[in-house]
N, CA, C and O atoms as a Tripos MOL2 file, in Angstrom:
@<TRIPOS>MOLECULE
protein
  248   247    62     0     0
PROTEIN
NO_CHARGES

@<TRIPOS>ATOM
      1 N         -13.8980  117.2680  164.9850 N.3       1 UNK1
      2 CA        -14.4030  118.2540  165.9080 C.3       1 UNK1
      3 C         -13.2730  119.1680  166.3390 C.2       1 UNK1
      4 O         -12.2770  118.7680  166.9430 O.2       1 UNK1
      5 N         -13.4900  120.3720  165.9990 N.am      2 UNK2
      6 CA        -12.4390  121.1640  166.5940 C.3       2 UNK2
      7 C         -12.4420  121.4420  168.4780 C.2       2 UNK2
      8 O         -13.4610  121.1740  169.1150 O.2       2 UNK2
      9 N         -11.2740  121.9540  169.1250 N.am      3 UNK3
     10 CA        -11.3020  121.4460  170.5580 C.3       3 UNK3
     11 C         -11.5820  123.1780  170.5220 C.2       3 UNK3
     12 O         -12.3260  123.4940  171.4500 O.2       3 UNK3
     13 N         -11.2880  123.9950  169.9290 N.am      4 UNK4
     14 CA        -11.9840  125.3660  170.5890 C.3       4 UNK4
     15 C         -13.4190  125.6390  170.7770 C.2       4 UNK4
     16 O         -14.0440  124.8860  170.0300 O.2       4 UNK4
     17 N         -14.2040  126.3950  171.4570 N.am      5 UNK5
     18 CA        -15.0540  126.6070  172.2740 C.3       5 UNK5
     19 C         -15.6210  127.3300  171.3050 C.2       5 UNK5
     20 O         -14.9040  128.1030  170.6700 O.2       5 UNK5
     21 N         -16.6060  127.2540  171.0900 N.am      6 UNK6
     22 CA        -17.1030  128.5110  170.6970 C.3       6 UNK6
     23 C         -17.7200  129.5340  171.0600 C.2       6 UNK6
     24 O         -18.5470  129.5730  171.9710 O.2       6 UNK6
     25 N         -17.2900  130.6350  170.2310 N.am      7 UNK7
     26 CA        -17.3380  132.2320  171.5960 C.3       7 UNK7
     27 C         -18.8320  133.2270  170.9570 C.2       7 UNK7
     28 O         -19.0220  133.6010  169.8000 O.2       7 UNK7
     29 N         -19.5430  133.4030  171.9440 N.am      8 UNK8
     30 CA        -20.6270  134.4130  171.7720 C.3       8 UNK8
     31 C         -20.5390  135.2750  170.7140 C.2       8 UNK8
     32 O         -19.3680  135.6090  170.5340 O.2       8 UNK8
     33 N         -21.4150  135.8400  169.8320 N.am      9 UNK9
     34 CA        -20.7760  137.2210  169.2980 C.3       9 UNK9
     35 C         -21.2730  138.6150  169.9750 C.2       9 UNK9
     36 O         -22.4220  138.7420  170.4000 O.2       9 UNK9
     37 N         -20.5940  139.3340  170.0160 N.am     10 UNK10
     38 CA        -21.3290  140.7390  170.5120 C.3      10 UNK10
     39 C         -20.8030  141.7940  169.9950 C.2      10 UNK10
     40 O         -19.6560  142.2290  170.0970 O.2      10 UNK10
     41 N         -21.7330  142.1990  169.4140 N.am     11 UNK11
     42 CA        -21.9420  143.2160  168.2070 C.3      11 UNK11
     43 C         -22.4280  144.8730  169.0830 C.2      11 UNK11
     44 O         -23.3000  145.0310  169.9370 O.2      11 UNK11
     45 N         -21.4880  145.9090  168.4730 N.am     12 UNK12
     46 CA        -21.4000  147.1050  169.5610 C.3      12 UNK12
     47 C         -22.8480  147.9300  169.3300 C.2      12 UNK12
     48 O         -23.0370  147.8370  168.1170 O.2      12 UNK12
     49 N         -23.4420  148.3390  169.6430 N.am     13 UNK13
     50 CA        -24.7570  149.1280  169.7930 C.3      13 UNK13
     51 C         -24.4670  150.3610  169.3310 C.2      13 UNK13
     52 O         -24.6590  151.1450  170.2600 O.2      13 UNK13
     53 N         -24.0640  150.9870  168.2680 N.am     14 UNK14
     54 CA        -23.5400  152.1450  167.7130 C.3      14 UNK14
     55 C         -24.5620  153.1070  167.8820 C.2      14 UNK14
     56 O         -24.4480  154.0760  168.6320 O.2      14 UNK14
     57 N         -25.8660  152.7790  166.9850 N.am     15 UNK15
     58 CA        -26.7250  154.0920  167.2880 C.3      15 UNK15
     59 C         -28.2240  153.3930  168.0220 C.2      15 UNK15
     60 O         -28.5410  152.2240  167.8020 O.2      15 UNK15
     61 N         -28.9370  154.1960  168.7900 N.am     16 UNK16
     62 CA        -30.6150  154.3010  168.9320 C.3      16 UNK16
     63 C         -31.4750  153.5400  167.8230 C.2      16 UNK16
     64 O         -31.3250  153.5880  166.6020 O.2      16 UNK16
     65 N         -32.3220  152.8950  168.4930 N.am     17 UNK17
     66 CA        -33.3370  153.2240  167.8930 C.3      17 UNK17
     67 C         -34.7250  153.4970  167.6740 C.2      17 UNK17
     68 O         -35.7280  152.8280  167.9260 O.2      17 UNK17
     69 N         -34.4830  155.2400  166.8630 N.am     18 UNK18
     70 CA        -35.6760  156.2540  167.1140 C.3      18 UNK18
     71 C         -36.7060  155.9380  166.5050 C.2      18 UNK18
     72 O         -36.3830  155.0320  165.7360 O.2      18 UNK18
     73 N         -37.9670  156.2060  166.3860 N.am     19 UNK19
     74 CA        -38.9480  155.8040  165.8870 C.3      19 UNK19
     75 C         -39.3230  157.3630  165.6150 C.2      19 UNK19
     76 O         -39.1180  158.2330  166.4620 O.2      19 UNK19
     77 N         -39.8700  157.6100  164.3930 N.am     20 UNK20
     78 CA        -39.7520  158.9340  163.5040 C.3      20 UNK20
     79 C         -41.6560  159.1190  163.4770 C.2      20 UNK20
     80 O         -41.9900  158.1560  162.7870 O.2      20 UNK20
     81 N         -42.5720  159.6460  163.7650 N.am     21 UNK21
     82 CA        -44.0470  159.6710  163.2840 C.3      21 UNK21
     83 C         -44.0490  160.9260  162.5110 C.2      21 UNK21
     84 O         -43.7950  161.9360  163.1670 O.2      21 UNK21
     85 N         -44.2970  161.0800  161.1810 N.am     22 UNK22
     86 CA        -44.8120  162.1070  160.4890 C.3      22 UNK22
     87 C         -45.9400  162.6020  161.0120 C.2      22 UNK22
     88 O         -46.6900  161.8240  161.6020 O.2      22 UNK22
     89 N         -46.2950  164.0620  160.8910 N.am     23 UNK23
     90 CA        -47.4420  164.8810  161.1730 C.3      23 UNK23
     91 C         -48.1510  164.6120  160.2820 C.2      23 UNK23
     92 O         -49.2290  164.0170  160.2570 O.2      23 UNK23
     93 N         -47.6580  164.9740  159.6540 N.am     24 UNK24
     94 CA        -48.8080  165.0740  158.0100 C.3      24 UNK24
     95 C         -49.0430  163.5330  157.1210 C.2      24 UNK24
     96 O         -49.3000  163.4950  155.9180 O.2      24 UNK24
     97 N         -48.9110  162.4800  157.8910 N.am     25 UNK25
     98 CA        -49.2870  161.5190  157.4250 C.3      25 UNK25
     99 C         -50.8860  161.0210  158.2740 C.2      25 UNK25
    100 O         -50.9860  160.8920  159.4950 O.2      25 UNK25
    101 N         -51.9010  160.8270  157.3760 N.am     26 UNK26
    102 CA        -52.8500  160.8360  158.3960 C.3      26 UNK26
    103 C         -53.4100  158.9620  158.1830 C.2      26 UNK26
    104 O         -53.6800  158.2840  157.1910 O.2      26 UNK26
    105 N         -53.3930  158.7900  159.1000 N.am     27 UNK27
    106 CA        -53.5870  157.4740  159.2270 C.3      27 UNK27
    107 C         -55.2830  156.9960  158.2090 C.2      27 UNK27
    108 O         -56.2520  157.7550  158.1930 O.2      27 UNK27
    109 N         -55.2620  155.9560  157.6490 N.am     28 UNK28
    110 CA        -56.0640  155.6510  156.0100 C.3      28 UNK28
    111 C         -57.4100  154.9280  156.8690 C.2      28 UNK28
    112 O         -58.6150  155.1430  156.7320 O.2      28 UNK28
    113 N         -56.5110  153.7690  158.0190 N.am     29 UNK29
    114 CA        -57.5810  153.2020  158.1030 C.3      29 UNK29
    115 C         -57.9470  152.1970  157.2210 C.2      29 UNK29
    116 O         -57.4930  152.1680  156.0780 O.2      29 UNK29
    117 N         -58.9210  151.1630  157.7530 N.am     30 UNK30
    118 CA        -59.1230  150.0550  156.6800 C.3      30 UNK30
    119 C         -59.8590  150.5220  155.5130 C.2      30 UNK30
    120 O         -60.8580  151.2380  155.4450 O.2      30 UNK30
    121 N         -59.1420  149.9560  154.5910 N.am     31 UNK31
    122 CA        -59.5450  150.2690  152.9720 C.3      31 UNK31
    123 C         -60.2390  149.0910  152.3970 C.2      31 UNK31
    124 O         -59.7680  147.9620  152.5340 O.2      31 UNK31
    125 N         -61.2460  149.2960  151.8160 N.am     32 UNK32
    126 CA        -62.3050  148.5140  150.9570 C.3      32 UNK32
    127 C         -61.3670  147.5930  149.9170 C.2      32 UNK32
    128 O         -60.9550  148.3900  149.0740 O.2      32 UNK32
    129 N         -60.9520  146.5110  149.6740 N.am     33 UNK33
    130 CA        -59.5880  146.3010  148.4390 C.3      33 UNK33
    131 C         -60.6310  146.5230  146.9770 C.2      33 UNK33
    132 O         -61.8550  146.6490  146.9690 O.2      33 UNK33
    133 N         -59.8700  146.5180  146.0310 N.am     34 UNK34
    134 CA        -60.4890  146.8590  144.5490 C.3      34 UNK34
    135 C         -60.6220  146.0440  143.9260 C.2      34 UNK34
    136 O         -61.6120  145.6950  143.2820 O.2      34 UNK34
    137 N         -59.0160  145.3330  144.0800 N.am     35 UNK35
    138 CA        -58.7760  143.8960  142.9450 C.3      35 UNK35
    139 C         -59.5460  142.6670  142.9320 C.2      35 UNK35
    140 O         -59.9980  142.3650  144.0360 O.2      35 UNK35
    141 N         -59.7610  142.0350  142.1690 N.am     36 UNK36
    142 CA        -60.6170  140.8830  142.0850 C.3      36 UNK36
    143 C         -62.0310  141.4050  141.9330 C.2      36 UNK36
    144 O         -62.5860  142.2830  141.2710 O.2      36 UNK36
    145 N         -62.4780  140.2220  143.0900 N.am     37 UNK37
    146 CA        -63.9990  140.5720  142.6540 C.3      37 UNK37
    147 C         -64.6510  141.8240  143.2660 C.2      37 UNK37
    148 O         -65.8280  142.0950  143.0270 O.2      37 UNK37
    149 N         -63.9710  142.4890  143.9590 N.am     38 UNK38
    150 CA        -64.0260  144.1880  144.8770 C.3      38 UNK38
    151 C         -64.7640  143.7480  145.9630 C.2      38 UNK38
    152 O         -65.2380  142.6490  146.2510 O.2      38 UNK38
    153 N         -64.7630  144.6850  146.4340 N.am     39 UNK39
    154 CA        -65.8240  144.9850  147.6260 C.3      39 UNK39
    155 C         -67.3210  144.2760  147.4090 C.2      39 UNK39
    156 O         -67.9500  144.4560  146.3650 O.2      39 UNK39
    157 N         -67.9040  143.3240  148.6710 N.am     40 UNK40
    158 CA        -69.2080  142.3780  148.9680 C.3      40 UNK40
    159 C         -70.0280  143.8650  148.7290 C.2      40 UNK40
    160 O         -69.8360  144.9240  149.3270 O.2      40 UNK40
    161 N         -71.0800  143.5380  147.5630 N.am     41 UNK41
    162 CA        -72.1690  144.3150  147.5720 C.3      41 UNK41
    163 C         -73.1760  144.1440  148.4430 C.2      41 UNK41
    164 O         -73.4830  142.9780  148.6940 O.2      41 UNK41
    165 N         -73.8700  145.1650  149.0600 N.am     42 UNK42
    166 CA        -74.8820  144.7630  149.9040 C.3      42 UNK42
    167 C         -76.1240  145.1950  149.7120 C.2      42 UNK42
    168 O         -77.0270  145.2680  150.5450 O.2      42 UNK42
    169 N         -76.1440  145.5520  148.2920 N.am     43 UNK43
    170 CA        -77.3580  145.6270  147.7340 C.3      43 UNK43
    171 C         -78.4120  144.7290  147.7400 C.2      43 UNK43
    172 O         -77.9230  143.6160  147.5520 O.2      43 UNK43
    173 N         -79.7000  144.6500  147.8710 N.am     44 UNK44
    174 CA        -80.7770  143.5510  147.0770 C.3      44 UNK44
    175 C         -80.4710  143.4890  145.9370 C.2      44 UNK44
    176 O         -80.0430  144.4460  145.2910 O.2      44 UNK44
    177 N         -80.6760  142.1170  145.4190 N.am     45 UNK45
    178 CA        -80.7590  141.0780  144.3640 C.3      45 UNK45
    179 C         -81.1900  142.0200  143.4570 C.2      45 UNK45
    180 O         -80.4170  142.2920  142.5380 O.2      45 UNK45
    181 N         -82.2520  142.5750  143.5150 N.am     46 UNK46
    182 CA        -82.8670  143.2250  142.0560 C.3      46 UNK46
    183 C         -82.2030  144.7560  141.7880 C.2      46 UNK46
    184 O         -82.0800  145.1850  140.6410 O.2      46 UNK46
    185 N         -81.9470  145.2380  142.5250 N.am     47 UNK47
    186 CA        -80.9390  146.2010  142.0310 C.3      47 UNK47
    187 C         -79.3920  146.0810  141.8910 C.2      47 UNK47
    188 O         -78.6060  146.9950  141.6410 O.2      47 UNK47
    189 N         -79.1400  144.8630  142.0880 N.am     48 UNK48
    190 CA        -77.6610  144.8530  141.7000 C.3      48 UNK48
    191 C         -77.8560  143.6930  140.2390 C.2      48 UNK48
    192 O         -78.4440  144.3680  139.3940 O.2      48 UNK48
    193 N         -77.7300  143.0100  139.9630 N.am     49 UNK49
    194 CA        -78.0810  142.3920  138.9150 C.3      49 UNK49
    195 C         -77.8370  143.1630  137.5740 C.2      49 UNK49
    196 O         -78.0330  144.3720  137.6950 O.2      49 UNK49
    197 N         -77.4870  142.7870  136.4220 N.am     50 UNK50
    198 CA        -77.7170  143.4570  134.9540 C.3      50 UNK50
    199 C         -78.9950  142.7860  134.7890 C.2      50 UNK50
    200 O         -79.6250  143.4990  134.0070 O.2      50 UNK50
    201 N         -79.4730  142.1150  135.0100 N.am     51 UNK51
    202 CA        -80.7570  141.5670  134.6130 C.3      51 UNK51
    203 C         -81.6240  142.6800  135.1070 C.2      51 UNK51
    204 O         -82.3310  143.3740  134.3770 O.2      51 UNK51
    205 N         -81.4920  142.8190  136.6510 N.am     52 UNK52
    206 CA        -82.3860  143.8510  137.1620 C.3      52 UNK52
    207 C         -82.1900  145.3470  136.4630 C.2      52 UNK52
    208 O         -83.3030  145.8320  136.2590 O.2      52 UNK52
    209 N         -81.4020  145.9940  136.1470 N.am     53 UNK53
    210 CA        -80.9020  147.2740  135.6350 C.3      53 UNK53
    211 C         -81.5280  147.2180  134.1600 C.2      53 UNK53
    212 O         -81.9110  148.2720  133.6500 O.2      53 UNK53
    213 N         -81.6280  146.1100  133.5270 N.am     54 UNK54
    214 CA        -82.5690  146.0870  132.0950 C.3      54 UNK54
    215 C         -83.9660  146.5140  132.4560 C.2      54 UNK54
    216 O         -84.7330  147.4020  132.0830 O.2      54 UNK54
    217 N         -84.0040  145.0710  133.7360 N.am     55 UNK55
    218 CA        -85.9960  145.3610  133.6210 C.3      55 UNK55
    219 C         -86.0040  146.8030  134.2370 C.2      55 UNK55
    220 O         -86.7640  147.5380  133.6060 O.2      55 UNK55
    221 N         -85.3500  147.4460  135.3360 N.am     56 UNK56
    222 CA        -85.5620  148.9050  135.7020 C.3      56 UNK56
    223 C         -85.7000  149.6070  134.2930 C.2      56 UNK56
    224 O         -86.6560  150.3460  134.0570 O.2      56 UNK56
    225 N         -84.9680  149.4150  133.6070 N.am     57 UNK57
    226 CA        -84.8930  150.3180  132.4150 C.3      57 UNK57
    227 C         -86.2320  150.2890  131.3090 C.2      57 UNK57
    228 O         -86.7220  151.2850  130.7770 O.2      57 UNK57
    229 N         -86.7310  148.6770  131.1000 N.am     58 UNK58
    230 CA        -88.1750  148.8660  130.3410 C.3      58 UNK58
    231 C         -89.1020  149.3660  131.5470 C.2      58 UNK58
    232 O         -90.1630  149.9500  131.3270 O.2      58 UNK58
    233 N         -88.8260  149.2080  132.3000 N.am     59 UNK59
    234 CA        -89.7540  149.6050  133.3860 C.3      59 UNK59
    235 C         -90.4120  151.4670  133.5040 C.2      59 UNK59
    236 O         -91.5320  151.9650  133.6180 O.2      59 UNK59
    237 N         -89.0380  151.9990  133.4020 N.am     60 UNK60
    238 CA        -88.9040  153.3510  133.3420 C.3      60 UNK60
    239 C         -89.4840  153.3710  131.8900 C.2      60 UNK60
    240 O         -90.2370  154.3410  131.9780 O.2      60 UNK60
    241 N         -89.6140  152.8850  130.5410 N.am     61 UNK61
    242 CA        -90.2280  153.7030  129.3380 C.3      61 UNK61
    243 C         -91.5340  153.2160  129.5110 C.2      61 UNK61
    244 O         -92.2390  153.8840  128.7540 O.2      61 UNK61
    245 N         -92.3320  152.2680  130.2100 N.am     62 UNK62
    246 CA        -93.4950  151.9380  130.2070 C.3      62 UNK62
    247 C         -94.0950  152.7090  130.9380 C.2      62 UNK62
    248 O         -95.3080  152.5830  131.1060 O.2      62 UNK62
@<TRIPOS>BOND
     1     1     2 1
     2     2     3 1
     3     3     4 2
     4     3     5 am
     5     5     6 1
     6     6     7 1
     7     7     8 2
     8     7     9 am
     9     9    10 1
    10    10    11 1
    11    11    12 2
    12    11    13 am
    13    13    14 1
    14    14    15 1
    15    15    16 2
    16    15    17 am
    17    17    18 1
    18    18    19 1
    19    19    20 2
    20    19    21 am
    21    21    22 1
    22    22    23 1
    23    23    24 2
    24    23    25 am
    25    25    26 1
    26    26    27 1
    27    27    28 2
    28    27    29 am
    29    29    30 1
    30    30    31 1
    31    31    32 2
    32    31    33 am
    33    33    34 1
    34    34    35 1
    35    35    36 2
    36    35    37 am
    37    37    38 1
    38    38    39 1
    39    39    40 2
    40    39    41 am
    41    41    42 1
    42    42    43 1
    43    43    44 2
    44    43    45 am
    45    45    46 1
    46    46    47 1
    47    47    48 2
    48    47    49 am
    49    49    50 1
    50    50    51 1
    51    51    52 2
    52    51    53 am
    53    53    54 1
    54    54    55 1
    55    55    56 2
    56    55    57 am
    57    57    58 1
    58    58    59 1
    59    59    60 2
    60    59    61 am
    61    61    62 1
    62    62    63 1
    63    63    64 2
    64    63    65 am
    65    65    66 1
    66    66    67 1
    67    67    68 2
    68    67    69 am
    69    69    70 1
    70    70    71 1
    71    71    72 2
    72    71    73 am
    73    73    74 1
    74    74    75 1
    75    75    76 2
    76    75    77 am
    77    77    78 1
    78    78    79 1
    79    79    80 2
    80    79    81 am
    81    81    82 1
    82    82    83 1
    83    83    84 2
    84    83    85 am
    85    85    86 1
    86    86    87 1
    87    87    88 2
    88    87    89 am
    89    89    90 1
    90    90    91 1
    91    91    92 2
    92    91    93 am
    93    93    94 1
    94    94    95 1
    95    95    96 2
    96    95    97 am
    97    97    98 1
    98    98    99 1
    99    99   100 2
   100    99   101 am
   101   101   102 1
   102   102   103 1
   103   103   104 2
   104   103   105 am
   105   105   106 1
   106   106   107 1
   107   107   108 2
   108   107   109 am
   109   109   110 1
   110   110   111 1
   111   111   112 2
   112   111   113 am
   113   113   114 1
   114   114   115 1
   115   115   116 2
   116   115   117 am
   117   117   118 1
   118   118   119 1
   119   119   120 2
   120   119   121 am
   121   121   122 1
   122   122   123 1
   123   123   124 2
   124   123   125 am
   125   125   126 1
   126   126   127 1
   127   127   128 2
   128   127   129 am
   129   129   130 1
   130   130   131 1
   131   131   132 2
   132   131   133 am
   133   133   134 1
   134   134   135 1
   135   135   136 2
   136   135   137 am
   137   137   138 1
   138   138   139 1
   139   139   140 2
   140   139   141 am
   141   141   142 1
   142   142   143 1
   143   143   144 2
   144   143   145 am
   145   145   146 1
   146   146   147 1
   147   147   148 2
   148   147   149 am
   149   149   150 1
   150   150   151 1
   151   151   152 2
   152   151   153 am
   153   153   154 1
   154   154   155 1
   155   155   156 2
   156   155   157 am
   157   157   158 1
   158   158   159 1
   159   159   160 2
   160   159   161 am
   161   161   162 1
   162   162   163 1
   163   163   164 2
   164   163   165 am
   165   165   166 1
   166   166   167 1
   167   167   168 2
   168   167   169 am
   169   169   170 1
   170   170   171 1
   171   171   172 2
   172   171   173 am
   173   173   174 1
   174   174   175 1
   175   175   176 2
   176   175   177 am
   177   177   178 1
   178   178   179 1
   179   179   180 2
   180   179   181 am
   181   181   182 1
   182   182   183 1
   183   183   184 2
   184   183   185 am
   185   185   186 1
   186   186   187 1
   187   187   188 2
   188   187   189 am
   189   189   190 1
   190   190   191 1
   191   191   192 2
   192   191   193 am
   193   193   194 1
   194   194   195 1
   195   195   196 2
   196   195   197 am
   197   197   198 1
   198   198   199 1
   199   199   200 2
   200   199   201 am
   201   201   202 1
   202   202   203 1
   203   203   204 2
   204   203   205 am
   205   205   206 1
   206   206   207 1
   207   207   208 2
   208   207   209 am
   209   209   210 1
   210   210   211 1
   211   211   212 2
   212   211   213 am
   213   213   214 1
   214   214   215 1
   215   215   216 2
   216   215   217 am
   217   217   218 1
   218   218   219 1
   219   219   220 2
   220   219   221 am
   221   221   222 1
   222   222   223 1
   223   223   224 2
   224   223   225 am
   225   225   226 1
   226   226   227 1
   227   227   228 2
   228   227   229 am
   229   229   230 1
   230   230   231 1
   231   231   232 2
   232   231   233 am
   233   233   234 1
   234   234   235 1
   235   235   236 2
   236   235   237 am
   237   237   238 1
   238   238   239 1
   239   239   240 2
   240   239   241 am
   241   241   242 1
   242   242   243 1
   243   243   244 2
   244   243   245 am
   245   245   246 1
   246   246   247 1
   247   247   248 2
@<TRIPOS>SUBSTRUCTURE
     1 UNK1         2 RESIDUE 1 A UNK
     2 UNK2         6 RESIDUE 1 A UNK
     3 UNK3        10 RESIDUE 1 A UNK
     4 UNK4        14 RESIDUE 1 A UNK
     5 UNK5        18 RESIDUE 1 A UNK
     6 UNK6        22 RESIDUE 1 A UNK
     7 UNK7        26 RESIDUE 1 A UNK
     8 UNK8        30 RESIDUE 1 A UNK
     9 UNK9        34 RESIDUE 1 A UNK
    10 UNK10       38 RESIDUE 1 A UNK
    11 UNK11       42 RESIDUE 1 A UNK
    12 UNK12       46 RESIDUE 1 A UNK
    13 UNK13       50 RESIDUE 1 A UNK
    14 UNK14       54 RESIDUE 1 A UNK
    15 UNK15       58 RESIDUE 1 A UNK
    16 UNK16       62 RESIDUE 1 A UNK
    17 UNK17       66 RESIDUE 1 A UNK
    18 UNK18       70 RESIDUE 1 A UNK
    19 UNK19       74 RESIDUE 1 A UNK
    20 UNK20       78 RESIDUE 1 A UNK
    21 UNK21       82 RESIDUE 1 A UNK
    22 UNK22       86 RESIDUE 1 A UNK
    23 UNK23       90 RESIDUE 1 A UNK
    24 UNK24       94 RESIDUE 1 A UNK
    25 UNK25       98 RESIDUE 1 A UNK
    26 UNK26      102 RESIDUE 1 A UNK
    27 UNK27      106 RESIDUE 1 A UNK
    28 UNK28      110 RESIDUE 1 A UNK
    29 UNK29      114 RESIDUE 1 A UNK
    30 UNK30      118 RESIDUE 1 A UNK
    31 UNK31      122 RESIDUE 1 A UNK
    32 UNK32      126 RESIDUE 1 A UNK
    33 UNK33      130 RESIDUE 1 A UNK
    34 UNK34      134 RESIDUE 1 A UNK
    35 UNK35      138 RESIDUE 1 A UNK
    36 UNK36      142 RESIDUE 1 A UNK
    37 UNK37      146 RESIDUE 1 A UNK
    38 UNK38      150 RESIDUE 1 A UNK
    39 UNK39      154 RESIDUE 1 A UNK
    40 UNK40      158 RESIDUE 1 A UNK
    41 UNK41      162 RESIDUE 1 A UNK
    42 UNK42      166 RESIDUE 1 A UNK
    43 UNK43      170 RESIDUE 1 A UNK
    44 UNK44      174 RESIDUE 1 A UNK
    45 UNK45      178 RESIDUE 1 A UNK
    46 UNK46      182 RESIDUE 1 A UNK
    47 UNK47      186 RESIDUE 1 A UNK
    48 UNK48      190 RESIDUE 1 A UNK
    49 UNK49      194 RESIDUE 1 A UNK
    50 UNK50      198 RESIDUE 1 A UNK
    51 UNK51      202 RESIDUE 1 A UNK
    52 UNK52      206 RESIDUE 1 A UNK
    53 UNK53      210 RESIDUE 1 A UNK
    54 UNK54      214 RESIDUE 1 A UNK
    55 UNK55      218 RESIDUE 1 A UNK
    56 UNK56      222 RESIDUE 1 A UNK
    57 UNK57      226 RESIDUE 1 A UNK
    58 UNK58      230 RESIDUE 1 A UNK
    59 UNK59      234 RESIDUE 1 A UNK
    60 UNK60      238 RESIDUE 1 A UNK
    61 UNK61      242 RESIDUE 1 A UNK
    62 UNK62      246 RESIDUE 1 A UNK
């Protein structure tokens, strides 16, 4: 064990600190994410489906 004390550090405060806000940055707001399985559809069952988008489709030549 050493018998000196040990001494605080204090570190000199050289500059501020400013906080900068751009004008022309316009705030986004929450974003829908893309990756994976994307954004919860909130469609009904029969129009979201490929199953449903077939039968719409014989549906429309009949």
């Amino acid at each position: 064990m050493s018998k000196r004390q040990s001494q605080p550090v204090i570190m000199p405060k050289q500059e501020s600190n400013i906080i900068v806000i751009k004008v022309g940055k316009v705030a986004m707001g929450h974003q829908s994410h893309i990756t994976g399985t994307g954004v919860h559809d909130n469609r009904p069952k029969r129009t979201r489906t490929r199953q449903a988008q077939r039968s719409a489709w014989q549906n429309d030549l009949t």
